[in-house]
C-alpha positions in Angstrom: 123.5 119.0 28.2 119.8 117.8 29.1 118.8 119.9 26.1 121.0 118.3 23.6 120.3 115.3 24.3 116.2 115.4 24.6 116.7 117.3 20.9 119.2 114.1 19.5 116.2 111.6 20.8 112.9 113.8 19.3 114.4 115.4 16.7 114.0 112.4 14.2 110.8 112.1 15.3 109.4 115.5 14.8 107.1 115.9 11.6 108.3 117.6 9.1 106.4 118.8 5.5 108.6 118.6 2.7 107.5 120.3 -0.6 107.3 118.2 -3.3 106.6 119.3 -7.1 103.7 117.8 -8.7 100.0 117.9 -9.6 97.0 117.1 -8.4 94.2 117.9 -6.5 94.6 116.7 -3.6 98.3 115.9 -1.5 99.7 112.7 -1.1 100.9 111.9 2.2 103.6 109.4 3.1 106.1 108.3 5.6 109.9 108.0 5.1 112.6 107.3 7.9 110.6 109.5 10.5 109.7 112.2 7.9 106.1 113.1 6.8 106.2 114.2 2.9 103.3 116.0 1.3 103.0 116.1 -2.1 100.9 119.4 -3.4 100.9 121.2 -6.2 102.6 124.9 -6.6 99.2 126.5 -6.1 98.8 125.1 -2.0 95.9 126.6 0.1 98.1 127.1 3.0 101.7 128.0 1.9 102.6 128.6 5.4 102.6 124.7 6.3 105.2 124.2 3.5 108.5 123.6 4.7 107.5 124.0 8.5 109.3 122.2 11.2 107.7 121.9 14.8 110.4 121.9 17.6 108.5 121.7 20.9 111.9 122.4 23.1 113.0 125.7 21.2 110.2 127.0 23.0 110.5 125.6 26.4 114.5 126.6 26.5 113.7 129.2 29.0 110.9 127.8 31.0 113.4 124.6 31.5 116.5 126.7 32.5 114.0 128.3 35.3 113.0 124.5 36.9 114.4 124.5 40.6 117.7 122.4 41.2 117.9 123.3 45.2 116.2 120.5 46.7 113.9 122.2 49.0 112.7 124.4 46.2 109.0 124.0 44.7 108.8 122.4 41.9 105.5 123.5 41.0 106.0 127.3 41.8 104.6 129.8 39.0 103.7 133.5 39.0 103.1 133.4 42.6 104.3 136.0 44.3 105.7 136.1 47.7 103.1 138.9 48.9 100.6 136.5 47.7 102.3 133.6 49.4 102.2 135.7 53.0 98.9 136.8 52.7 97.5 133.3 52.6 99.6 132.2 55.5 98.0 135.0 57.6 94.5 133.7 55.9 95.1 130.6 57.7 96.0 132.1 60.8 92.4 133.7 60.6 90.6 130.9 60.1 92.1 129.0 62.5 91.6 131.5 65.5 88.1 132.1 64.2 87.8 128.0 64.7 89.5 128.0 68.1 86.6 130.8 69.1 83.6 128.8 67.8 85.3 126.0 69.7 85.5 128.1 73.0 82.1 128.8 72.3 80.2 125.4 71.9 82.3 124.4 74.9 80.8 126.7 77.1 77.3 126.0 75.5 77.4 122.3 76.2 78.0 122.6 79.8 75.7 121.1 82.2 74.7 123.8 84.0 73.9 126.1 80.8 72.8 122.9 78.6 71.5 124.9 75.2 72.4 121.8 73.0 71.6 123.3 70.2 73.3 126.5 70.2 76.5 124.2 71.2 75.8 122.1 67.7 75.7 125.3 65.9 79.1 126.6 67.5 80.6 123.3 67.1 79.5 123.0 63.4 80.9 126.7 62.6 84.3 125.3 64.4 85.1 122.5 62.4 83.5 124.3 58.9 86.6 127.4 59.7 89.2 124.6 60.1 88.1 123.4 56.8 88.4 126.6 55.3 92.3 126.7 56.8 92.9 123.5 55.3 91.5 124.3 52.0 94.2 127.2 52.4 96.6 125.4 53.1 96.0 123.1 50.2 96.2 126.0 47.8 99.4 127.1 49.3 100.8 123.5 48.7 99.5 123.6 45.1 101.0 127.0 44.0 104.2 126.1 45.4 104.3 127.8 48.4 105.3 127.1 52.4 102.7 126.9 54.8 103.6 128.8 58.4 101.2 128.5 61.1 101.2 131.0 63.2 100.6 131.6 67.1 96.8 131.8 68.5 95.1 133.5 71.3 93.8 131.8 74.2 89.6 132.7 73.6 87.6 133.4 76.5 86.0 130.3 78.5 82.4 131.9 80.1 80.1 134.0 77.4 77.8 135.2 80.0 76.3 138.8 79.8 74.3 140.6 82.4 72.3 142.3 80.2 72.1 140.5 76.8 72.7 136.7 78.1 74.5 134.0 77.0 73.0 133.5 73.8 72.7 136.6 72.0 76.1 138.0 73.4 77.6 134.8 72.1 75.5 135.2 68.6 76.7 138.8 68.4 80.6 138.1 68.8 80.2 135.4 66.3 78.7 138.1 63.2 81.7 140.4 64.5 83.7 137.9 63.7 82.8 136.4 60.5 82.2 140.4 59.1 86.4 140.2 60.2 86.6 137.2 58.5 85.1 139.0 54.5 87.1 142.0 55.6 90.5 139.8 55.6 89.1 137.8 52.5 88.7 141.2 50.4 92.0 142.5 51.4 93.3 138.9 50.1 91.6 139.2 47.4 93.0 142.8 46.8 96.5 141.3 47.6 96.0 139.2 44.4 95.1 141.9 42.2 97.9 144.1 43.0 100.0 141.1 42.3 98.1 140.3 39.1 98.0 136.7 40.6 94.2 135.9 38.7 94.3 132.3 39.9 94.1 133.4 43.7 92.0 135.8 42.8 89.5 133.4 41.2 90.3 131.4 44.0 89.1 133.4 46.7 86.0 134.5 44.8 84.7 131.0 43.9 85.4 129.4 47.2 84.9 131.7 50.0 83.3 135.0 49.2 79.9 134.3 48.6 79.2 131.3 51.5 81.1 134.3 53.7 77.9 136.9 53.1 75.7 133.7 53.0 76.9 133.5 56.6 76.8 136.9 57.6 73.3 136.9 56.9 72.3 133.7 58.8 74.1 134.6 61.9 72.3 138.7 61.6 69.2 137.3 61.8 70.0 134.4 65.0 71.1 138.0 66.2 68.0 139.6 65.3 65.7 136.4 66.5 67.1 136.4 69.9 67.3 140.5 70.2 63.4 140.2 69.9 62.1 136.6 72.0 65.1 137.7 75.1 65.9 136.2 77.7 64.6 132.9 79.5 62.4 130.5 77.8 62.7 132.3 74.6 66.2 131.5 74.7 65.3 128.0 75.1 62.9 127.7 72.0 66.0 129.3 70.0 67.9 126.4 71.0 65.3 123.5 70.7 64.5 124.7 66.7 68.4 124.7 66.2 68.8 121.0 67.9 66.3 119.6 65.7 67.7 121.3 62.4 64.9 123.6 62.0 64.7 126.6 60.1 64.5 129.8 62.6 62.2 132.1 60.8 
């Protein structure tokens, strides 16, 4: 019924090329009750425009039968698949309990009686730049139509003190483990999209997240390697004075 209806309104209104006998170089256009008429001679350039009728909804038909009429259905939804649709859901799970770690972290760094402000900074920066990346995700998942579920998150650890490495570097090492897990789950996301032939995630995931993710794998390997060679005590402290003011650890 919807498509009778829109075709009653726009058909009048579609242009149409009628052929018209005659001679001339060049066509004569002109406008008659809704119809464009073109008057060429029998020797046209383009023979295929003669007689041609565009009809916009003979080609939507099926792309308008498949528009959700459940309420709670997306609206937006298409060529996403629901393997697609779980694998960024356990993305966000990720980034989130990589977040509630760095947060664990700059907690314990900002206490008074370890006071390394500037390794704290860094944790709490790292935090709130993996909550970001959830909500980017979960963005995404609202755009392609799909339903965001969060999902549970482990309790971190509360002290990050090591006998034999210290605080610092035992902190700085768990953070590379972590955001190596972190490209690990983005490439099999990534994978996820090509076995589903979903380009747009894949593009996605690419553009937004792979590259800054080996970007930070290399920054945090060498805070790892930094603190490995100046150990513990006051080189610990220079670490986190050159990180306080912004400086570049080189």
């Amino acid at each position: 019924m919807l498509l009778t209806a829109a075709n009653s309104l726009l058909q009048p209104l579609a242009p149409r090329l009628l052929h018209c006998g005659g001679g001339g170089d060049l066509p004569l256009r002109s406008r008659r009750a809704g119809y464009l008429v073109m008057n060429a001679s029998g020797e046209a350039n383009n023979p295929a425009i003669v007689n041609a009728v565009f009809e916009p909804f003979e080609e939507v038909k099926k792309e308008l039968l498949l528009v959700p009429t459940v309420p709670h259905a997306s609206l937006a939804r298409h060529v996403y698949s629901d393997p697609c649709e779980a694998a960024i859901n356990d993305q966000i799970n990720v980034e989130y309990n990589v977040s509630y770690v760095y947060h664990a972290m700059y907690a314990y760094f900002d206490r008074d009686n370890v006071a390394l402000k500037g390794i704290a900074k860094f944790f709490k920066d790292a935090s709130v730049e993996e909550r970001e990346h959830a909500e980017k995700f979960i963005e995404y998942q609202n755009k392609r139509g799909g339903k965001v579920k969060l999902q549970g998150m482990m309790m971190p650890i509360s002290d990050y003190d090591h006998l034999e490495k210290g605080d610092a570097l035992y902190a700085m090492e768990l953070a590379l483990s972590l955001e190596k897990l972190t490209n690990e789950k983005l490439l099999n996301l990534h994978k996820a999209a090509d076995e589903n032939n979903d380009v747009q995630l894949a593009d996605f995931v690419e553009s937004e997240f792979l590259g800054e993710q080996v970007e930070s794998i290399k920054k945090i390997s060498e805070y790892v390697a930094q603190l490995r060679r100046v150990g513990a005590g006051h080189g610990v402290w220079n670490f986190n004075q050159m990180l306080l003011a912004g400086a570049a650890v080189v």
